[in-house]
C-alpha positions in Angstrom: -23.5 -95.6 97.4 -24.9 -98.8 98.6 -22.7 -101.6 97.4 -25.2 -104.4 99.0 -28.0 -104.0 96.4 -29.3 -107.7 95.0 -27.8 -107.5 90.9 -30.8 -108.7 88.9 -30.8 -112.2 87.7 -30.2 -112.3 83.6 -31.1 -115.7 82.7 -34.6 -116.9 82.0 -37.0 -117.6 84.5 -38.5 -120.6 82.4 -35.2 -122.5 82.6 -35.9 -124.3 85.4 -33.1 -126.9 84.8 -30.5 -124.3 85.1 -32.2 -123.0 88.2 -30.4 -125.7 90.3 -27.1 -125.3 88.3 -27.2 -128.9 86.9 -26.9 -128.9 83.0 -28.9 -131.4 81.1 -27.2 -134.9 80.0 -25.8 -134.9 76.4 -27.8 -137.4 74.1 -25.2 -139.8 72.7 -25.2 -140.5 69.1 -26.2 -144.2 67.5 -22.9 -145.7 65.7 -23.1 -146.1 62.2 -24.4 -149.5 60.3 -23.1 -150.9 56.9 -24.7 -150.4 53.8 -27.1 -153.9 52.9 -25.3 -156.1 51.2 -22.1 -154.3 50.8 -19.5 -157.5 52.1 -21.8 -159.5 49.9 -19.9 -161.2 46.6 -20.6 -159.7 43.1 -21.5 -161.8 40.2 -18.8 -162.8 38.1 -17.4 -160.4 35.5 -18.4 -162.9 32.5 -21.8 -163.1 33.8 -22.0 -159.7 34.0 -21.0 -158.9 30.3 -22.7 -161.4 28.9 -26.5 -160.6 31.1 -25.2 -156.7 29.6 -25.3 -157.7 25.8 -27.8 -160.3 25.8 -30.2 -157.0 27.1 -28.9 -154.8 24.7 -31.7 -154.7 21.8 -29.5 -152.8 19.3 -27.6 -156.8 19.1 -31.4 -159.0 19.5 -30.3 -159.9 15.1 -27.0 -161.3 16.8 -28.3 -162.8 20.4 -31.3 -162.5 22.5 -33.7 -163.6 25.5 -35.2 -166.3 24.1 -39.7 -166.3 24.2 -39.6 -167.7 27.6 -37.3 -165.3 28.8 -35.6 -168.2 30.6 -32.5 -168.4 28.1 -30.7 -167.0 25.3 -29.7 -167.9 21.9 -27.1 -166.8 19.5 -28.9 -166.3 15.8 -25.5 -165.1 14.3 -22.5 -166.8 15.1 -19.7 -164.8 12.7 -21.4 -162.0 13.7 -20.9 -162.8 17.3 -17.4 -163.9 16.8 -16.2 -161.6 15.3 -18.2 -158.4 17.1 -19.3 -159.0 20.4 -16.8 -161.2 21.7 -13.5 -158.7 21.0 -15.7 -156.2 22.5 -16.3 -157.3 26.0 -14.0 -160.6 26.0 -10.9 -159.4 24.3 -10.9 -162.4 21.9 -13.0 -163.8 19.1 -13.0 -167.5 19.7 -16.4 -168.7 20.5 -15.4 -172.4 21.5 -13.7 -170.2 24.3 -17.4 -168.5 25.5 -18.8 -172.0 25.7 -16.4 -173.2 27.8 -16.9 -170.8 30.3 -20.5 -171.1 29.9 -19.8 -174.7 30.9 -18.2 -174.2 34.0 -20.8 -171.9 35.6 -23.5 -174.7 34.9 -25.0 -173.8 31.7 -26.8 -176.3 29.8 -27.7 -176.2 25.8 -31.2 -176.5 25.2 -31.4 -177.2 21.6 -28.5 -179.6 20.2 -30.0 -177.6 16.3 -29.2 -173.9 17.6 -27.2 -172.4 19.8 -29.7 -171.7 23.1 -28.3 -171.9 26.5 -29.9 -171.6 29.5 -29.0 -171.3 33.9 -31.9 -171.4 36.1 -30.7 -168.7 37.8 -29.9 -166.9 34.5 -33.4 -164.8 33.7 -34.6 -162.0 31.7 -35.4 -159.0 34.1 -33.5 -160.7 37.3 -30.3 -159.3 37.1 -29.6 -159.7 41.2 -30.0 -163.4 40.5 -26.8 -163.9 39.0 -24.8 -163.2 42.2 -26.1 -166.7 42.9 -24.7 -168.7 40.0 -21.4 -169.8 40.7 -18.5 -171.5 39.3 -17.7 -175.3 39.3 -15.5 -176.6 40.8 -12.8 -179.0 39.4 -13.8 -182.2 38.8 -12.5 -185.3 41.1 -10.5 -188.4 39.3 -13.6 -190.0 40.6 -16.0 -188.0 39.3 -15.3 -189.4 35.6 -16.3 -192.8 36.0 -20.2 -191.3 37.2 -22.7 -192.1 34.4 -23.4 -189.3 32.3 -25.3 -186.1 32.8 -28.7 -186.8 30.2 -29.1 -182.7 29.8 -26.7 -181.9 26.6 -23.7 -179.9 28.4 -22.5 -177.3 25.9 -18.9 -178.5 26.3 -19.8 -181.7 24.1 -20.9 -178.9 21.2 -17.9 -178.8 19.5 -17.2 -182.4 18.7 -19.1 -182.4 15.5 -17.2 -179.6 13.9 -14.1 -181.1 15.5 -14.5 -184.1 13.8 -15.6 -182.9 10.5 -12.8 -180.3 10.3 -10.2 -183.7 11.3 -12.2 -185.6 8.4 -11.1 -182.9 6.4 -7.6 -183.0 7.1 -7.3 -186.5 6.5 -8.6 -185.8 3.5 -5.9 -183.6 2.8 -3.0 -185.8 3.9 -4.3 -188.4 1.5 -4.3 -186.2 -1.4 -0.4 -185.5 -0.3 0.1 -188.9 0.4 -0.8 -189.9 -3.0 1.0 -187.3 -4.7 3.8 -188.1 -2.9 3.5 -191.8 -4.3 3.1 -190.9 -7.5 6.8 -188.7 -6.6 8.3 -192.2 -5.7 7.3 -194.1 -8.2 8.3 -191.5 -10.7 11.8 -191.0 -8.8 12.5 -194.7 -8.7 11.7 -195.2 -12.8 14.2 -192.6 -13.2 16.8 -194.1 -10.8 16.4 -197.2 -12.8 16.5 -195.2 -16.1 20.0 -193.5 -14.8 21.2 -197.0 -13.6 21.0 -198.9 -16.7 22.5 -195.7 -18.9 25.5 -196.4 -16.0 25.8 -199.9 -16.3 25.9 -199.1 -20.0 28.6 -196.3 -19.7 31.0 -198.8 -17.4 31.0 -201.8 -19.9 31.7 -199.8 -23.0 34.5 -198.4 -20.7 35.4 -201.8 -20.0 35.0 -202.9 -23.5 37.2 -200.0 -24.8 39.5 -200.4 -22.0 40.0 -204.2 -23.4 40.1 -203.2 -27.1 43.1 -200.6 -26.5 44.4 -203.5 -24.1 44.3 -206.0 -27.3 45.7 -203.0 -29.7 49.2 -202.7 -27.5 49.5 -206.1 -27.1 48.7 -207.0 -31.0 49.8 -204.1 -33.6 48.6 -205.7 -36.5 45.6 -206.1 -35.0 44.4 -201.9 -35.7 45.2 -203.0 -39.6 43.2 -205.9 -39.8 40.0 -203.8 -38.6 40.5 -201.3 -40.8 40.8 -204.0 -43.4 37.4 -205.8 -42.1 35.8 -202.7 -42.5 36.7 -201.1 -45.8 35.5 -204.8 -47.1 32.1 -205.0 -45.2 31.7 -201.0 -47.0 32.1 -202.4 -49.9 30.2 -204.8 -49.8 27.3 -203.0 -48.6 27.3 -200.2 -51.2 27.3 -203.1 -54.0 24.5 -204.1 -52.5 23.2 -201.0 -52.3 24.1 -200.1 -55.9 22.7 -203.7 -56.9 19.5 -203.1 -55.8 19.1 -199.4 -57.0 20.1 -200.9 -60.4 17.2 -203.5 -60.2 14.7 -200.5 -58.9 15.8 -198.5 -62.1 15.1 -201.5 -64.2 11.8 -202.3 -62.8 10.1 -204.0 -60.2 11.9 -206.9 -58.5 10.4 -209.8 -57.3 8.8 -209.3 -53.8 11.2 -212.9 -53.0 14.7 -210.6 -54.3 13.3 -207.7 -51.6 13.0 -209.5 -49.0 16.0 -211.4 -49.3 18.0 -207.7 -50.3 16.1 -206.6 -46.9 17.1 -209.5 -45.0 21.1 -209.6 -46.1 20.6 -205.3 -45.3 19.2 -205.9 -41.8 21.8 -208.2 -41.0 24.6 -206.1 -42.3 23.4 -203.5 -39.8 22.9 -205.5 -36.9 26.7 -206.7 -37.4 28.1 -203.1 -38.0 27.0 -200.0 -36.1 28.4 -196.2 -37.7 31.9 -195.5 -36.3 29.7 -192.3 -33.8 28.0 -194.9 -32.6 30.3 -196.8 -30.7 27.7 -199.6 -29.0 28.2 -202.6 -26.8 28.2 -205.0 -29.6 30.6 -202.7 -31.8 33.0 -203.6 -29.0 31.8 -207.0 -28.5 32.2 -207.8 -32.6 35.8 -205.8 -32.1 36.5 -208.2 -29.3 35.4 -211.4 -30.6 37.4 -210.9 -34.1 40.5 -210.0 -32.7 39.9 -213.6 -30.2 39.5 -215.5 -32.9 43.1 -213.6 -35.0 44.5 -214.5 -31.8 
């Protein structure tokens, strides 16, 4: 056998690179590049929400672009209270939503409706809103400035402010006078209860002195009762007197009046024995004085 036949070549004879035996350079790759505008800052959730349901038609009866497209306005403001606010704010207070519109620069167009406006806030220019940005905090400075003319919606709320504080004052003077009339009433009672006092303590007094005068005098018990069984009967004679003159006929109107007159005084000078009065003790007092 011969051993030193040439073995036939098996690769291709149109591979002239690998006739040499140099392989071919690898090509290298290009490294990959970030997405556009992937580090870039998002608009701020509120904007967000609120561009979402200002856009939404199904709500245009409760807020909408306005005809210019430039701003918005809120037709219904229960409705947007008390629907769309819970549902993408968590809360229902609307003083709140202005606020906020306040601090990214908002401005209220109409001081008769609620319309507010950003130029940077447009219908159809969503990617504009990554440019609106929040204010900073004001500088102690910054208060003594003159006044911005546009109408900031932050100064939208002092109306109803200071009708609903009208309103209370209102209310506080209704109470106030009530409560005057409370006073006035409790101090014509406490006046009312004072006298009855001052009335209870001298006939205390007085009966205090009359039992006083009754130790100190024994015959002094008898002679009252004697005092009094004569002014009785003296007053029913009078009394039978003048019923006898009424069953005879008419008296004279000068006989009445003096049969009223001696009456009137008889009762001013002695009260019932239930009725135990100041001047029941005084009269008690005085005659037993003047026994003394």
């Amino acid at each position: 056998m011969n051993f030193s036949r040439q073995v036939k070549e098996e690769f291709p004879a149109s591979s002239s690179s690998f006739s040499g035996g140099v392989l071919p350079p690898t090509a290298t790759p290009a490294p990959p590049q970030p997405m556009e505008g992937l580090h870039e800052a998002g608009p701020p959730p509120f904007l967000t929400k609120t561009y979402e349901f200002i856009e939404d038609t199904a709500t245009d009866h409760i807020v909408s672009w306005s005809r210019g497209n430039n701003s918005f306005v809120v037709w219904d403001l229960q409705s947007f209270s008390l629907s769309l606010l819970p549902k993408y704010f968590k809360h229902c207070n609307f003083s709140s939503f202005v606020r906020q519109l306040n601090t990214y620069g908002f401005r209220k167009v109409d001081p008769d409706k609620w319309e507010f406006a950003h130029e940077s806030f447009l219908r159809g220019q969503r990617h504009l809103l990554k440019l609106i940005r929040r204010r900073k905090a004001l500088q102690p400075n910054v208060y003594h400035q003159a006044p911005d003319p546009c109408i900031e919606v932050g100064r939208f709320g002092l109306d109803g402010e200071a009708n609903r504080l009208q309103r209370d004052k209102q209310v506080l003077m209704v109470e106030v006078v009530k409560l005057r009339q409370q006073q006035q009433t409790m101090k014509t009672y406490l006046r009312t209860m004072e006298r009855r006092l001052k009335k209870t303590e001298t006939k205390q007094q007085l009966m205090m002195n009359f039992l006083a005068k009754a130790i100190q005098n024994p015959d002094f018990i008898q002679h009252l009762i004697h005092q009094k069984h004569k002014n009785r009967e003296l007053e029913d004679a009078i009394n039978r007197k003048r019923r006898r003159r009424i069953d005879q006929g008419q008296l004279p109107v000068v006989n009445d009046v003096a049969l009223d007159d001696q009456m009137n005084q008889k009762d001013k000078s002695l009260e019932k024995d239930d009725d135990l009065d100041e001047r029941f003790w005084e009269n008690l007092l005085n005659e037993a004085n003047e026994d003394c």
